[in-house]
C-alpha positions as CSV (number, residue, x, y, z in Angstrom):
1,X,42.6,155.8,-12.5
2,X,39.4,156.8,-14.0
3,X,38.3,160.6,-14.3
4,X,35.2,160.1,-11.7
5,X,38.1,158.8,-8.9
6,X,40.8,161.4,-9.8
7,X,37.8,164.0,-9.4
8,X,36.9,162.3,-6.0
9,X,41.1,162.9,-5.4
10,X,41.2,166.0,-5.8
11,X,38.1,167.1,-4.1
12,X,39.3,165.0,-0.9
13,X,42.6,166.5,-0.9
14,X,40.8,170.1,-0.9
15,X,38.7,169.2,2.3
16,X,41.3,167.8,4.4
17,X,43.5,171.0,3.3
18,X,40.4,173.2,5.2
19,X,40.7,171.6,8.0
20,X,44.8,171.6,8.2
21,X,44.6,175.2,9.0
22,X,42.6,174.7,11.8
23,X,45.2,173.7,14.5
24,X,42.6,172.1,17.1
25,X,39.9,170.1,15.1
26,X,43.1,168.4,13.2
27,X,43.5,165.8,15.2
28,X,40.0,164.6,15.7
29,X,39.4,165.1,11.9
30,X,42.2,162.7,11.2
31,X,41.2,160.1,14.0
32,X,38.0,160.5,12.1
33,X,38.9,160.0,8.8
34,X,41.1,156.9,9.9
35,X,37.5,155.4,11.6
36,X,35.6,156.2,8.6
37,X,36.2,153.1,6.2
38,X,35.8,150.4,8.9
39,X,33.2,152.2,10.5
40,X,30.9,152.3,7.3
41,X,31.9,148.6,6.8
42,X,30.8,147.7,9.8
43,X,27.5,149.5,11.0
44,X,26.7,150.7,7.3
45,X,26.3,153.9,5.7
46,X,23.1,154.9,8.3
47,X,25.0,153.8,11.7
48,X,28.1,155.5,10.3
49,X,25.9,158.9,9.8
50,X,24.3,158.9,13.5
51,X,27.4,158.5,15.2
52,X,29.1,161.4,13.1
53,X,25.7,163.7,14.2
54,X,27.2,163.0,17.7
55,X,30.7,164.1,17.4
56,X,31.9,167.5,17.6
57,X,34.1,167.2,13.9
58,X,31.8,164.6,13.0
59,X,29.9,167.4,11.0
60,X,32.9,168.2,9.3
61,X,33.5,165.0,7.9
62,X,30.0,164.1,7.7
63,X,29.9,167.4,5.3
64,X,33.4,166.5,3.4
65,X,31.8,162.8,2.9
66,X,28.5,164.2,1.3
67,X,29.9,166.5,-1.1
68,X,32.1,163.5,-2.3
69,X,29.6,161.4,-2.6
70,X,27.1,163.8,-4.3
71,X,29.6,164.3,-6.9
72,X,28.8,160.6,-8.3
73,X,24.9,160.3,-6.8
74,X,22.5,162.9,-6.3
75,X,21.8,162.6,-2.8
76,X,22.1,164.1,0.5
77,X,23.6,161.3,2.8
78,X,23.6,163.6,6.0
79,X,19.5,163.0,5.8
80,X,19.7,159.1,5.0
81,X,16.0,158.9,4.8
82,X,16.4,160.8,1.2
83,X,18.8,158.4,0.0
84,X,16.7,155.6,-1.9
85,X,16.6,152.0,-1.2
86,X,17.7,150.5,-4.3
87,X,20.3,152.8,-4.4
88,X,21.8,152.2,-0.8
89,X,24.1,150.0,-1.8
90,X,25.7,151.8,-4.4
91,X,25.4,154.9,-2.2
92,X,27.6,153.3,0.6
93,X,30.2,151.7,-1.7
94,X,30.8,155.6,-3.2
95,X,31.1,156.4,0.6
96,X,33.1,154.0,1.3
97,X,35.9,155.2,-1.5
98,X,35.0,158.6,-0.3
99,X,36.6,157.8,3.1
100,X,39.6,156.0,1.5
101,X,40.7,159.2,0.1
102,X,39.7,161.5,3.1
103,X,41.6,159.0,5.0
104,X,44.9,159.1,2.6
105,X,45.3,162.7,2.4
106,X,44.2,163.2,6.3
107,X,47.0,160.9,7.1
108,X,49.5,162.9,5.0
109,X,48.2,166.8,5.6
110,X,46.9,166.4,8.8
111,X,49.6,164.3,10.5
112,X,52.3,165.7,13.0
C-alpha cells in the first residue's frame, strides 16, 4: 500500500474508534458507513453530502469523511460549493476510498 492510503488507514480506524465508545450512535454510524460507498456512487459526492446534513449521525460521518479527504485535497467537502469543478472528480474518488476504509473498520469496531 502506498504511504497516502496507509495514512488514510490509520486516520479511519481512529474515527470509527470515537464513535465505538458511544454505545447509541454505533449502530447508525455503522449502517452509515456501510451506505457510504454505494451512496457516493450512485447520487455523487453532492447528493451523498445533503442526505448526510439530514441524518442525525450523518454529521459524524460527514465530519470523519472530510478530514479524510482533506488529508489528500484541500477542501471542505461538507460545503460542496468550495470544492472546485475540475477537481470534483478527483475529490469524489478520494471520498469514495475514504468510505471504504470507514466502512472496513466500522464493520470490525463497531459490530456486535
Amino acid at each position: 500500500m502506498r504511504n497516502l492510503e496507509l495514512e488514510m488507514a490509520r486516520r479511519a480506524m481512529e474515527k470509527v474508534k470515537e464513535v465505538a465508545n458511544e454505545a447509541q450512535s454505533k449502530q447508525e454510524y455503522l449502517t452509515l458507513a456501510r451506505k457510504l460507498g454505494s451512496m457516493i456512487i450512485q447520487n455523487g459526492l453532492i447528493g451523498t453530502i445533503a442526505y448526510l446534513k439530514n441524518k442525525s449521525q450523518g454529521s459524524v460521518i460527514l465530519g470523519h469523511l472530510n478530514e479524510l479527504v482533506s488529508q489528500q485535497i484541500p477542501v471542505d467537502i461538507s460545503k460542496p460549493e468550495s470544492v472546485p469543478e475540475r477537481d470534483y472528480f478527483k475529490v469524489q474518488a478520494v471520498a469514495l476510498e475514504a468510505s471504504k476504509w470507514l466502512k472496513r473498520y466500522a464493520e470490525i469496531l463497531l459490530k456486535e
